[in-house]
mmCIF file as gemmi writes it, N, C-alpha and C atoms, coordinates in Angstrom:
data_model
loop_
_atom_site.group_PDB
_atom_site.id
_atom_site.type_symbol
_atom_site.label_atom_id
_atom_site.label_alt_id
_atom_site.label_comp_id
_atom_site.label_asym_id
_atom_site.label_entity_id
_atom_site.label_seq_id
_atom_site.pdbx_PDB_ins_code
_atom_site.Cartn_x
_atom_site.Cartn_y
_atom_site.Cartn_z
_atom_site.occupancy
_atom_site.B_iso_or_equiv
_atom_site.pdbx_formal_charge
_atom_site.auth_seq_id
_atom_site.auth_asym_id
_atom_site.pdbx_PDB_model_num
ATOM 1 N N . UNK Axp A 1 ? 19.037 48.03 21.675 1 0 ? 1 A 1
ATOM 2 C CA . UNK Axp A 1 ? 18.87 48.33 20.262 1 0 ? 1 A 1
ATOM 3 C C . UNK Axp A 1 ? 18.568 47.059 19.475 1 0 ? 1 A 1
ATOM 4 N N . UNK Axp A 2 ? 19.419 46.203 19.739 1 0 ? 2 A 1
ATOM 5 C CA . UNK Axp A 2 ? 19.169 44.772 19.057 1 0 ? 2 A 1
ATOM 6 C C . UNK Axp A 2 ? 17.267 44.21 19.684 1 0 ? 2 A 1
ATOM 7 N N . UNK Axp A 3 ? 17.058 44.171 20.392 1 0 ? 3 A 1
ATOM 8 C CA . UNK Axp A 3 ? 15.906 43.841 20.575 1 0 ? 3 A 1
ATOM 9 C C . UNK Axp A 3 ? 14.587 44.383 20.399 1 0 ? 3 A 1
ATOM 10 N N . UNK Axp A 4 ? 15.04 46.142 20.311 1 0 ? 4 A 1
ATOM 11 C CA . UNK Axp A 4 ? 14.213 47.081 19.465 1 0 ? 4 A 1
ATOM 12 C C . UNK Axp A 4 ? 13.997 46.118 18.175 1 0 ? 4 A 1
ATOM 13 N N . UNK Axp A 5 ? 15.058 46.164 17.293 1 0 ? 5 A 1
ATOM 14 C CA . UNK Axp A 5 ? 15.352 45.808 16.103 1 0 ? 5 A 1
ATOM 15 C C . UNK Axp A 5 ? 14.194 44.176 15.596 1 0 ? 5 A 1
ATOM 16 N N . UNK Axp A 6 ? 14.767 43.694 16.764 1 0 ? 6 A 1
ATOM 17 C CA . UNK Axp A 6 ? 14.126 41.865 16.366 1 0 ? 6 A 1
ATOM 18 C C . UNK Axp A 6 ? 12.604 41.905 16.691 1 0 ? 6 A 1
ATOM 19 N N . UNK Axp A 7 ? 11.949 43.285 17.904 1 0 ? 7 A 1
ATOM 20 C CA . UNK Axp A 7 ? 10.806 43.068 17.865 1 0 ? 7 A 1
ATOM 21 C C . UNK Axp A 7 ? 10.08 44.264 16.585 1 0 ? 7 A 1
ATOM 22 N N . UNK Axp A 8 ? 10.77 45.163 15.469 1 0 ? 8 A 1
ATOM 23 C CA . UNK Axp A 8 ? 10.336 45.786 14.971 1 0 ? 8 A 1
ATOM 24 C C . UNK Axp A 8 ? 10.033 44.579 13.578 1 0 ? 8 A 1
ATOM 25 N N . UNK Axp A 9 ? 10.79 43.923 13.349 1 0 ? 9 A 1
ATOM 26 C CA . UNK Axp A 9 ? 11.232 42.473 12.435 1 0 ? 9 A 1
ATOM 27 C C . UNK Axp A 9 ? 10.185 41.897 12.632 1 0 ? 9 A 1
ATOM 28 N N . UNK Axp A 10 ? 9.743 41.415 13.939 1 0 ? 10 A 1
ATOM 29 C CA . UNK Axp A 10 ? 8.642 40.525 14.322 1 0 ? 10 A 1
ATOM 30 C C . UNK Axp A 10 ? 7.352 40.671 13.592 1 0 ? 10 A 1
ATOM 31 N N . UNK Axp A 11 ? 7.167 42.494 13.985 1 0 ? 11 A 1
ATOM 32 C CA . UNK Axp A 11 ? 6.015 43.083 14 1 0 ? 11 A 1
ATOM 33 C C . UNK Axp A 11 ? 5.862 43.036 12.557 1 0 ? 11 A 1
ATOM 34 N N . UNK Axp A 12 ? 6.558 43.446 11.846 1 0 ? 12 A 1
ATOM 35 C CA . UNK Axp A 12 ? 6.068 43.427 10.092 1 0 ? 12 A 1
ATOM 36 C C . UNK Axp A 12 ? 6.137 42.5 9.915 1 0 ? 12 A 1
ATOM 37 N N . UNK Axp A 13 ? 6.793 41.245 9.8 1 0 ? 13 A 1
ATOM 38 C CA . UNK Axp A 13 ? 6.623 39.568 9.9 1 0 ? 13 A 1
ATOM 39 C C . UNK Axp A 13 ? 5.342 39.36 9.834 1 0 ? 13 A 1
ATOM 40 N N . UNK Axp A 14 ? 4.382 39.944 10.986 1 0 ? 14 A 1
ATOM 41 C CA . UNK Axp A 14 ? 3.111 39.606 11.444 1 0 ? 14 A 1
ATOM 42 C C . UNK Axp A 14 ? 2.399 40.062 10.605 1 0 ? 14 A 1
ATOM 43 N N . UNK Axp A 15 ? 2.745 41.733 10.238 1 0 ? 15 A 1
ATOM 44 C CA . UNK Axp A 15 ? 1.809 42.588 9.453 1 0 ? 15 A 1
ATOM 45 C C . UNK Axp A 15 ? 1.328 41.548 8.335 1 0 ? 15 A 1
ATOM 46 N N . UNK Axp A 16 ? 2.998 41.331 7.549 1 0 ? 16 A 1
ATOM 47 C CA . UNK Axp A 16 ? 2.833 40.705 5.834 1 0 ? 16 A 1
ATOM 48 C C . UNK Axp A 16 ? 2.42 39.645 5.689 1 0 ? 16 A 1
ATOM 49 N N . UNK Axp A 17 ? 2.657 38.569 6.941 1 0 ? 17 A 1
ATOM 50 C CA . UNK Axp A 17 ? 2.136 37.483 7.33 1 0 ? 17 A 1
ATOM 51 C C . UNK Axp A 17 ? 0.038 37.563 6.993 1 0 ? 17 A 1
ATOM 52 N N . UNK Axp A 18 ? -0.358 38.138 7.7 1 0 ? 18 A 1
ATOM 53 C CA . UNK Axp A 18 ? -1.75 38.824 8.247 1 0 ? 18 A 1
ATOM 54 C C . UNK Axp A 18 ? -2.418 39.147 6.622 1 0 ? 18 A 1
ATOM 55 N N . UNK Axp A 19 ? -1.208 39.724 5.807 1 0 ? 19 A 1
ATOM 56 C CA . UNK Axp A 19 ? -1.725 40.329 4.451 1 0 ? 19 A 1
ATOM 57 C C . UNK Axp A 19 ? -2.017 39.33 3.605 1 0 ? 19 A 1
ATOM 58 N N . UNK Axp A 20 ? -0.944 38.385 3.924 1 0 ? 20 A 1
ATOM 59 C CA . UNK Axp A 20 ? -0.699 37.266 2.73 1 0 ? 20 A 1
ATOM 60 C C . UNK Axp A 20 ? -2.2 36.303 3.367 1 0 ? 20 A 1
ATOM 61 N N . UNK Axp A 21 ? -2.436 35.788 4.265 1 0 ? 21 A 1
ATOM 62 C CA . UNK Axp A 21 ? -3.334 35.071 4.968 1 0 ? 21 A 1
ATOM 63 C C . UNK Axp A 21 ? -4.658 35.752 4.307 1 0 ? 21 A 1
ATOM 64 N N . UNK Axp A 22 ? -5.059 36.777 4.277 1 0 ? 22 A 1
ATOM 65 C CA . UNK Axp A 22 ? -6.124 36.897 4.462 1 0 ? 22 A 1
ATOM 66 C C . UNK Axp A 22 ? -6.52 37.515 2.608 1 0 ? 22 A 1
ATOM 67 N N . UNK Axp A 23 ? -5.482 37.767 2.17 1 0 ? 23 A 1
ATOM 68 C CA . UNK Axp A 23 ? -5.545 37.469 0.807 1 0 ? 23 A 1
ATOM 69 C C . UNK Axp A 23 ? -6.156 35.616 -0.291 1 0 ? 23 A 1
ATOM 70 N N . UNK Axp A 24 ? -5.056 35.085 0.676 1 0 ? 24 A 1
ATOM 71 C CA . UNK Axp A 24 ? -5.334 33.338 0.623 1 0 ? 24 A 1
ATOM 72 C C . UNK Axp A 24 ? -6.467 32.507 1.319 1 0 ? 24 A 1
ATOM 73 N N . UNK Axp A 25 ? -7.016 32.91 1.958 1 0 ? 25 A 1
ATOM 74 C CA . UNK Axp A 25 ? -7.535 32.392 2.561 1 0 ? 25 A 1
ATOM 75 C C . UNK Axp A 25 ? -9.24 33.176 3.097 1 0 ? 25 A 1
ATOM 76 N N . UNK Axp A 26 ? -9.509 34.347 3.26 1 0 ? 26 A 1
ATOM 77 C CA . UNK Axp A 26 ? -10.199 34.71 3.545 1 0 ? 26 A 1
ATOM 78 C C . UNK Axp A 26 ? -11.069 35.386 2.372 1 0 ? 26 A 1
ATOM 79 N N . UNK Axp A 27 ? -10.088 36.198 1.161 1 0 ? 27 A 1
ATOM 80 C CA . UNK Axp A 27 ? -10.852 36.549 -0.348 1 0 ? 27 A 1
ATOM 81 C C . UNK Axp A 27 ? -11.818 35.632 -0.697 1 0 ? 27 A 1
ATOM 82 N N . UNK Axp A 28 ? -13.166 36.08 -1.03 1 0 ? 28 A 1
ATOM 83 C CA . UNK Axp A 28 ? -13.961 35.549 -2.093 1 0 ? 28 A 1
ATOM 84 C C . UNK Axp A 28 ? -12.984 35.215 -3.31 1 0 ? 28 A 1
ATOM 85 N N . UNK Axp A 29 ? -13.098 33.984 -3.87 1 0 ? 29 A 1
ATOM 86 C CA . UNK Axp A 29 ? -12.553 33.425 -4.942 1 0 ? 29 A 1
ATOM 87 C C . UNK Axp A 29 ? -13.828 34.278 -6.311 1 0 ? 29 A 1
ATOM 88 N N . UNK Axp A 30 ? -13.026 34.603 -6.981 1 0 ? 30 A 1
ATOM 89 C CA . UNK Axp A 30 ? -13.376 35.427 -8.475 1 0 ? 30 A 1
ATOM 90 C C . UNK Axp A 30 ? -14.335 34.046 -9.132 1 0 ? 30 A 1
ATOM 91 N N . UNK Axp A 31 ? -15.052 34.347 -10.539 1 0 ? 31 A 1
ATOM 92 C CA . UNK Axp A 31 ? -15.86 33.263 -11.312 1 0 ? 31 A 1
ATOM 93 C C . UNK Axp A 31 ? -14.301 32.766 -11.804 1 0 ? 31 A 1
ATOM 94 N N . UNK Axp A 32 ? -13.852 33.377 -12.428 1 0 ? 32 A 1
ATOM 95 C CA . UNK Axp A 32 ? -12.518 32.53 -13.437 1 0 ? 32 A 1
ATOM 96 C C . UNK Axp A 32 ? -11.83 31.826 -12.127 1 0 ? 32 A 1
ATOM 97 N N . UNK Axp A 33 ? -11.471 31.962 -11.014 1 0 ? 33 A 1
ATOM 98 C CA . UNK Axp A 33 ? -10.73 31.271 -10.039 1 0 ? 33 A 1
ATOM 99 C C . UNK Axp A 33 ? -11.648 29.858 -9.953 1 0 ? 33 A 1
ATOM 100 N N . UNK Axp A 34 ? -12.713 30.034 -9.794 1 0 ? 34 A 1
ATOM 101 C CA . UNK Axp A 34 ? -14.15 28.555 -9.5 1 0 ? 34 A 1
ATOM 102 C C . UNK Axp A 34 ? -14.093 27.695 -10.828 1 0 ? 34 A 1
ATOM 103 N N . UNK Axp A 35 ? -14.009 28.499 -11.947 1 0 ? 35 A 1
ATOM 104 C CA . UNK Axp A 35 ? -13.757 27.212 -13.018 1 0 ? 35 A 1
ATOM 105 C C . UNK Axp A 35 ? -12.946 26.852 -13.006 1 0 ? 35 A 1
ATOM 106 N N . UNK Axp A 36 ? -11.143 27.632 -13.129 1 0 ? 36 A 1
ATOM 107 C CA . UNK Axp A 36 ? -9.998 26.813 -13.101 1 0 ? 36 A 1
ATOM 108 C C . UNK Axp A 36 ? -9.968 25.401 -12.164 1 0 ? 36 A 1
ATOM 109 N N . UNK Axp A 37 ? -10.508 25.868 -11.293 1 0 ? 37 A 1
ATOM 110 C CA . UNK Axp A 37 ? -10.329 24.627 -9.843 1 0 ? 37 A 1
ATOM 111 C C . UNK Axp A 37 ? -11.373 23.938 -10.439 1 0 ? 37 A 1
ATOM 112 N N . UNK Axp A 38 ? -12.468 23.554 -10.917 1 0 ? 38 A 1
ATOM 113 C CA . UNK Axp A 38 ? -13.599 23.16 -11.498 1 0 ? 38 A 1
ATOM 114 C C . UNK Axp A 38 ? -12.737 22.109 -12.42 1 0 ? 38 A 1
ATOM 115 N N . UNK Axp A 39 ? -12.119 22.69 -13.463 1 0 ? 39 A 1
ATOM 116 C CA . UNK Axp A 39 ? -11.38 21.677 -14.669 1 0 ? 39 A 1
ATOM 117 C C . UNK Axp A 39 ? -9.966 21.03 -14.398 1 0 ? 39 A 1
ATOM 118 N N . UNK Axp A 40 ? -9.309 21.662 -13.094 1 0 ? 40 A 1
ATOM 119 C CA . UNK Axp A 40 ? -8.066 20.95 -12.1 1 0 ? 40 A 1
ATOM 120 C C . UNK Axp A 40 ? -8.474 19.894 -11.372 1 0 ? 40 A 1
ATOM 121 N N . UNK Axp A 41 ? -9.445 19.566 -11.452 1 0 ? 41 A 1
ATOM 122 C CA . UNK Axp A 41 ? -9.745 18.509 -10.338 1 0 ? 41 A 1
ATOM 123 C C . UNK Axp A 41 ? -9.306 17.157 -10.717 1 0 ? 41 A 1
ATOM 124 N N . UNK Axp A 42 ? -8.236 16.489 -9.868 1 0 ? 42 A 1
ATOM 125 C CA . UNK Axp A 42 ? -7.155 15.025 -10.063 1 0 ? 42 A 1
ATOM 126 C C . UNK Axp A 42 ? -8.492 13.899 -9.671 1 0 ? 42 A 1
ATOM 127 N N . UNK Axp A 43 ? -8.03 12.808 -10.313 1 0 ? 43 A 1
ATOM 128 C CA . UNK Axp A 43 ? -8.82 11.745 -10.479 1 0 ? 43 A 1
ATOM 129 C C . UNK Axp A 43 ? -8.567 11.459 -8.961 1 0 ? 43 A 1
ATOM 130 N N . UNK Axp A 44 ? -9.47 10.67 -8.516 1 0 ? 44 A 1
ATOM 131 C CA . UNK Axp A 44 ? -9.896 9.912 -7.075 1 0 ? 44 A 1
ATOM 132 C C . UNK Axp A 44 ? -8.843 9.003 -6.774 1 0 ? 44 A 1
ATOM 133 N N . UNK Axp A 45 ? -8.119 8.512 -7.997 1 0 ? 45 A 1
ATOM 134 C CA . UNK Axp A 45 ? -6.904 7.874 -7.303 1 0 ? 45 A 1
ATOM 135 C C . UNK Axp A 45 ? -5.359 8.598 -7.029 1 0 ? 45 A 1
ATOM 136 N N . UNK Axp A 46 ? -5.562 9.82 -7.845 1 0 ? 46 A 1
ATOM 137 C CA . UNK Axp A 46 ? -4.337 10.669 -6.944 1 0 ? 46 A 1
ATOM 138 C C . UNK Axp A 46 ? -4.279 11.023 -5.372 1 0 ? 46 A 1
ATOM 139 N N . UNK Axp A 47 ? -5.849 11.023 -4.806 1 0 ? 47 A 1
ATOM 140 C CA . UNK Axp A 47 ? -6.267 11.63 -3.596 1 0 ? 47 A 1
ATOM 141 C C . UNK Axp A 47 ? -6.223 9.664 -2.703 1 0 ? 47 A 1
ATOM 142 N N . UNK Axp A 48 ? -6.655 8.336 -3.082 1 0 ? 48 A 1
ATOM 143 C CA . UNK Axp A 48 ? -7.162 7.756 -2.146 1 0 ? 48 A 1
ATOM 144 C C . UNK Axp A 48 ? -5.871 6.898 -2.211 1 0 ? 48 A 1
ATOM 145 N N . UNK Axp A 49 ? -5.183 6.946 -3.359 1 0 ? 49 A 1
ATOM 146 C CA . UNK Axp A 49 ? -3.513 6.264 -3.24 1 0 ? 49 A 1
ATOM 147 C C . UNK Axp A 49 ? -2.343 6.408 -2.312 1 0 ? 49 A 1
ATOM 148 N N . UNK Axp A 50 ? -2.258 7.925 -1.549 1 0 ? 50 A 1
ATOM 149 C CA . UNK Axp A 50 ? -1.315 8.306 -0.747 1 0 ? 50 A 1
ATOM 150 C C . UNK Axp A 50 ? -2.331 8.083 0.58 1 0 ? 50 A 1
ATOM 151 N N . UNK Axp A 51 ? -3.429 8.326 0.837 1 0 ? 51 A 1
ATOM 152 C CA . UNK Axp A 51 ? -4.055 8.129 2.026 1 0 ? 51 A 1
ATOM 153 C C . UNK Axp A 51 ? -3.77 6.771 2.729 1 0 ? 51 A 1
ATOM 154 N N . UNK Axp A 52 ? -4.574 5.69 1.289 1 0 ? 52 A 1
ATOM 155 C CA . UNK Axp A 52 ? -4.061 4.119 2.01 1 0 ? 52 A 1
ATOM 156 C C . UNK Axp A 52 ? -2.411 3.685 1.666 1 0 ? 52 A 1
ATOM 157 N N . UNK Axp A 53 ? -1.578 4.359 1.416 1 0 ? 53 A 1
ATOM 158 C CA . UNK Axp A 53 ? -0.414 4.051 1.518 1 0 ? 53 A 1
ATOM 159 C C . UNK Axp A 53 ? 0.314 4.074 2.777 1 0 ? 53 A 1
ATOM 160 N N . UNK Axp A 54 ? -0.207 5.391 3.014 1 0 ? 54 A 1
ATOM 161 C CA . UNK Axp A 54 ? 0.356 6.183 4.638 1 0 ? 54 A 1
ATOM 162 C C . UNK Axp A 54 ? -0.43 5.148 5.782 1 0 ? 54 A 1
ATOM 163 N N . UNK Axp A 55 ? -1.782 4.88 5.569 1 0 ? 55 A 1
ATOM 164 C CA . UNK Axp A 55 ? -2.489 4.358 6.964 1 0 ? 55 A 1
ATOM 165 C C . UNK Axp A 55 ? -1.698 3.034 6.736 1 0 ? 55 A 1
ATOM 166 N N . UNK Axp A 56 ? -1.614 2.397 5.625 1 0 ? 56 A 1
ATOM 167 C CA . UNK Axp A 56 ? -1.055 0.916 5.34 1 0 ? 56 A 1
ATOM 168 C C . UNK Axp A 56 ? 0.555 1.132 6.106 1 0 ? 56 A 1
ATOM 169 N N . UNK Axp A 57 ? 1.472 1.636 5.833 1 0 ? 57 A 1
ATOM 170 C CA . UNK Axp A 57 ? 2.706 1.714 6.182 1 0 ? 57 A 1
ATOM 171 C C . UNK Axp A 57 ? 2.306 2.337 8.289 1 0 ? 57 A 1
ATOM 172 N N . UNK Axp A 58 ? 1.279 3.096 8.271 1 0 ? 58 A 1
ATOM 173 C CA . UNK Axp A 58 ? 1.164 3.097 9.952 1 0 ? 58 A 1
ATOM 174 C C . UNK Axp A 58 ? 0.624 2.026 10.705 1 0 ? 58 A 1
ATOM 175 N N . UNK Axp A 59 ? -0.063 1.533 9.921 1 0 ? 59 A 1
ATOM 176 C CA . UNK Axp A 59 ? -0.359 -0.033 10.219 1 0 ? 59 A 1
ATOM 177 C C . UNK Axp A 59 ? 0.927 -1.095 10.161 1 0 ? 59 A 1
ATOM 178 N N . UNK Axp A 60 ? 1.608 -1.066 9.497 1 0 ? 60 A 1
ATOM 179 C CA . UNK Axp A 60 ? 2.968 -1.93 9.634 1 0 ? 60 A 1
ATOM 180 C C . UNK Axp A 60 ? 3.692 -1.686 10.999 1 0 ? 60 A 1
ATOM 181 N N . UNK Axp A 61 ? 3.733 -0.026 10.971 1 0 ? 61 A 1
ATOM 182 C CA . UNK Axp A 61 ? 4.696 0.388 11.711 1 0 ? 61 A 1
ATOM 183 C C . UNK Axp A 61 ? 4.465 -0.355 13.048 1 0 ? 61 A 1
ATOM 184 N N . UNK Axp A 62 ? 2.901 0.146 13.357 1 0 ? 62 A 1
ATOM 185 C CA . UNK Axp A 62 ? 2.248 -0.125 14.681 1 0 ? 62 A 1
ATOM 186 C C . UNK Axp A 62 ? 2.097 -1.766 15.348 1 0 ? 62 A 1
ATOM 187 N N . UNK Axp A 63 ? 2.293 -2.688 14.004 1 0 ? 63 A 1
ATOM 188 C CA . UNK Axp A 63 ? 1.941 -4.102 14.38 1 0 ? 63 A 1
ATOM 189 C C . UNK Axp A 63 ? 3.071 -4.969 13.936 1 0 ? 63 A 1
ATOM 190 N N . UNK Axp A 64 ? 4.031 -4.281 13.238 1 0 ? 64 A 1
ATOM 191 C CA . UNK Axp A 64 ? 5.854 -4.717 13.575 1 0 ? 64 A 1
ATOM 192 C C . UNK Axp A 64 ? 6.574 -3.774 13.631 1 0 ? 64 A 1
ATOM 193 N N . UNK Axp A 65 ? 6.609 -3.301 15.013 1 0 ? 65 A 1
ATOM 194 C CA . UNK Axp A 65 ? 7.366 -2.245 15.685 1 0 ? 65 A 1
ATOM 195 C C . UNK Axp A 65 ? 8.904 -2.809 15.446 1 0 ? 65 A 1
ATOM 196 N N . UNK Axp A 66 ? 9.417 -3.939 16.206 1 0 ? 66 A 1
ATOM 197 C CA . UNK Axp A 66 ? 10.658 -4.409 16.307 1 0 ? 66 A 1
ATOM 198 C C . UNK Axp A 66 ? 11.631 -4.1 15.202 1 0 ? 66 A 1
ATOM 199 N N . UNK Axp A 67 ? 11.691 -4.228 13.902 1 0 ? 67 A 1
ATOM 200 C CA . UNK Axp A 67 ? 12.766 -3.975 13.328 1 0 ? 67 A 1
ATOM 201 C C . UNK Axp A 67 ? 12.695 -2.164 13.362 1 0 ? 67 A 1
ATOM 202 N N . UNK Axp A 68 ? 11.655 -1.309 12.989 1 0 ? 68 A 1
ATOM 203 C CA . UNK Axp A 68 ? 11.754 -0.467 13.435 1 0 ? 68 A 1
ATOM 204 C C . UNK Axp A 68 ? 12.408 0.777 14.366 1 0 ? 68 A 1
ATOM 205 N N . UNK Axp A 69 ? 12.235 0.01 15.306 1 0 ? 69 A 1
ATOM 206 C CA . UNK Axp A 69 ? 12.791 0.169 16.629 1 0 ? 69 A 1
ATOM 207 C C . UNK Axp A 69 ? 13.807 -0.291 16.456 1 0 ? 69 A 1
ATOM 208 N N . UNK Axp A 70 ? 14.383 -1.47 15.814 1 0 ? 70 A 1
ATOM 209 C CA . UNK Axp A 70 ? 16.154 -1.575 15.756 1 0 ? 70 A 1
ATOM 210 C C . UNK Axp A 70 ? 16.527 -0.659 15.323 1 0 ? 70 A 1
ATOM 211 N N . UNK Axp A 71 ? 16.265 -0.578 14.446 1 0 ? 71 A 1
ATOM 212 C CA . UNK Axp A 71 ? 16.752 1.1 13.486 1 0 ? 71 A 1
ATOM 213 C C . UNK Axp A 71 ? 17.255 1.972 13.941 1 0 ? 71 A 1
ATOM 214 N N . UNK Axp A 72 ? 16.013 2.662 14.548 1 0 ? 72 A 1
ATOM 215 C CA . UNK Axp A 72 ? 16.22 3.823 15.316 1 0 ? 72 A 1
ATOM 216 C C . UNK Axp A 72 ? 17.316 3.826 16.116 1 0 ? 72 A 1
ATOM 217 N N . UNK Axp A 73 ? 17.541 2.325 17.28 1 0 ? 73 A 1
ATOM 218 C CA . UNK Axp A 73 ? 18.209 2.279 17.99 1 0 ? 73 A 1
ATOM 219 C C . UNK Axp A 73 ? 19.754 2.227 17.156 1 0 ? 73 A 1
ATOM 220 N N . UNK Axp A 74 ? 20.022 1.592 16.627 1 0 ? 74 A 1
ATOM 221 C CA . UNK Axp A 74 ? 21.215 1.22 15.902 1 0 ? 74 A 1
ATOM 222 C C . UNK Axp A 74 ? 21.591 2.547 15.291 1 0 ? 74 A 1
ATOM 223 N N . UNK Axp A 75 ? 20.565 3.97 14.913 1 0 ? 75 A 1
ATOM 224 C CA . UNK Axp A 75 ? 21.057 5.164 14.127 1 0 ? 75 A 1
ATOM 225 C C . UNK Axp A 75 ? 21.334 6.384 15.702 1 0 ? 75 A 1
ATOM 226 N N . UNK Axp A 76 ? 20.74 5.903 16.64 1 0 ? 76 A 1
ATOM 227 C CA . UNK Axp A 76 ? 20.591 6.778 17.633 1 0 ? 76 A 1
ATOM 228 C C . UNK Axp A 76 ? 22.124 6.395 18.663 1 0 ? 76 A 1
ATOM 229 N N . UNK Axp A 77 ? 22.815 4.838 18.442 1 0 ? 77 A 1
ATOM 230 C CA . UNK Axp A 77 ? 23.958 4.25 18.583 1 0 ? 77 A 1
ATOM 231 C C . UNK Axp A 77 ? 24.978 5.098 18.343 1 0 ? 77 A 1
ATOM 232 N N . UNK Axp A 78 ? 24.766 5.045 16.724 1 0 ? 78 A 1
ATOM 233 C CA . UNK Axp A 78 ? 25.814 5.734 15.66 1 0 ? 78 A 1
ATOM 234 C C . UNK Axp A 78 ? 25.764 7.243 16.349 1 0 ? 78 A 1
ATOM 235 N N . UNK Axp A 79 ? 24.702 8.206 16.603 1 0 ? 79 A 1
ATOM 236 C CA . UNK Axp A 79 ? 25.188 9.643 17.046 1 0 ? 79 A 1
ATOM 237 C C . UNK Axp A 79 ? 25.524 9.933 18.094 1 0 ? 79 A 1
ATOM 238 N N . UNK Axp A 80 ? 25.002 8.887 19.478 1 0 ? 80 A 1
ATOM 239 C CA . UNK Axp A 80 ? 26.149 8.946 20.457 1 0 ? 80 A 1
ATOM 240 C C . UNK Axp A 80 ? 27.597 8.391 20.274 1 0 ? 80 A 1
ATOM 241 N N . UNK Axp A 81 ? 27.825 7.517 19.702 1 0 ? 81 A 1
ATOM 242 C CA . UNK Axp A 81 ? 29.181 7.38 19.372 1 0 ? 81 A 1
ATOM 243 C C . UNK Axp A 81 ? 29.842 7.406 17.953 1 0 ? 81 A 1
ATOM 244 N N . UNK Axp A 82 ? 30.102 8.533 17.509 1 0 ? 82 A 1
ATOM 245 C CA . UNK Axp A 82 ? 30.356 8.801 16.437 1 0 ? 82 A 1
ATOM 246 C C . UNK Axp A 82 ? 32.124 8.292 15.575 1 0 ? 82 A 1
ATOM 247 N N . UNK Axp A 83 ? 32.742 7.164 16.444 1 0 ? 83 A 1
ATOM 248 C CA . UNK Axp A 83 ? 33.694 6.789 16.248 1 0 ? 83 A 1
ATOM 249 C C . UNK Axp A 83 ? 33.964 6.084 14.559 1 0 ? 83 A 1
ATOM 250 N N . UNK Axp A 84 ? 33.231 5.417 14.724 1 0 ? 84 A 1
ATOM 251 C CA . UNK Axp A 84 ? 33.053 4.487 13.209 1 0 ? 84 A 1
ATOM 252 C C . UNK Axp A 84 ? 32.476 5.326 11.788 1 0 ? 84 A 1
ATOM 253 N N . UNK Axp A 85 ? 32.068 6.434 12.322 1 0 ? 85 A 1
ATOM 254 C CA . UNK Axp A 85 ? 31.672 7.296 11.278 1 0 ? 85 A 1
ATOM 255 C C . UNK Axp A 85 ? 33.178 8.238 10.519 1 0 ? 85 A 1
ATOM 256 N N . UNK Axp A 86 ? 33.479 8.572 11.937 1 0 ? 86 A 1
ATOM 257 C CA . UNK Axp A 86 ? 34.698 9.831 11.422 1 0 ? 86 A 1
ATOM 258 C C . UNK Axp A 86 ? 35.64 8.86 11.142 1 0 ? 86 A 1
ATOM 259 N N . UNK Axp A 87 ? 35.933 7.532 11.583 1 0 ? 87 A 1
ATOM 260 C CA . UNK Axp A 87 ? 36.415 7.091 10.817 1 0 ? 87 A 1
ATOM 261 C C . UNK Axp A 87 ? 36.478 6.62 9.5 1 0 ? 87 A 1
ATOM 262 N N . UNK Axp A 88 ? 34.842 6.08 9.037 1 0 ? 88 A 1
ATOM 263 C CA . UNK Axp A 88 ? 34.432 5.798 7.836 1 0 ? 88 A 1
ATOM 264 C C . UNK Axp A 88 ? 34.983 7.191 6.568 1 0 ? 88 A 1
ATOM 265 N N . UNK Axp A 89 ? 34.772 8.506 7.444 1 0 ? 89 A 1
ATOM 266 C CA . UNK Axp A 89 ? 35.114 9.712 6.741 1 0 ? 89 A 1
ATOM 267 C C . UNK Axp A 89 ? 36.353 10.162 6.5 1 0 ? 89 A 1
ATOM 268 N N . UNK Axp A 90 ? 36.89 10.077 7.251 1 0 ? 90 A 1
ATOM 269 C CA . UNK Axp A 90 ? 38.401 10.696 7.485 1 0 ? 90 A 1
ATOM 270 C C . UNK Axp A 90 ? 39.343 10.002 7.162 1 0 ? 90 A 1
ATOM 271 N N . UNK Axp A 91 ? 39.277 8.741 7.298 1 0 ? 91 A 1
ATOM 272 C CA . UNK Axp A 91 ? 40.414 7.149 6.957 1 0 ? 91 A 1
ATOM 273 C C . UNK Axp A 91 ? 41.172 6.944 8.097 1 0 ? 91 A 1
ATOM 274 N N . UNK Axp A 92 ? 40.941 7.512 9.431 1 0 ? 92 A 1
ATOM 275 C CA . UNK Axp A 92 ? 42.144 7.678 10.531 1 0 ? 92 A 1
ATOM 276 C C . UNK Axp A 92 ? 41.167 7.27 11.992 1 0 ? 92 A 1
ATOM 277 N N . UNK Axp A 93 ? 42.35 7.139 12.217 1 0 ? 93 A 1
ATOM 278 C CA . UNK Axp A 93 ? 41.657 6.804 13.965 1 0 ? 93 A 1
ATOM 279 C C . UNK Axp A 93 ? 40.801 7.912 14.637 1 0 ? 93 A 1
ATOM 280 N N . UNK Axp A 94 ? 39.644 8.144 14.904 1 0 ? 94 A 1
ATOM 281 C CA . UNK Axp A 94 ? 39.224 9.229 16.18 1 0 ? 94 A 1
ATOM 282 C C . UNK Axp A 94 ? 39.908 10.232 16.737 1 0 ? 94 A 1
């Protein structure tokens, strides 16, 4: 019954899924929809500011890995041994 249930769930999931998609995405856009987007359009530096921010910061990442990589290691430390935390939380020994 339960799995009746989760694949009947699925199936309309898909249906409304399928409805919403092809409403968004597949409709001819109306004349009033083409101008709004026409007079919305963000200046060239809202669009080329986050692009070279992101490649600039993947460029860091990629050509000073090392502190990076401490990081990770030093946070990946902390969740295998979670001693210094529950203590930081709790005020008590482990």
């Amino acid at each position: 019954m339960l799995a009746a249930t989760a694949l009947l769930v699925g199936l309309l999931t898909i249906f409304s899924m399928s409805k919403i998609w092809n409403e968004a995405f597949w409709k001819k856009p109306t004349n009033d929809e083409l101008e709004s987007k026409a007079l919305s359009r963000a200046p060239l530096y809202l669009y080329s500011l986050p692009i070279v921010m992101l490649a600039a910061l993947s460029l860091l990442i990629g050509l000073v890995a090392e502190p990076f990589y401490q990081f990770a290691e030093h946070a990946a430390q902390q969740l295998l041994v979670p001693d210094a935390y529950i203590q930081a939380v709790l005020g008590g020994a482990p």
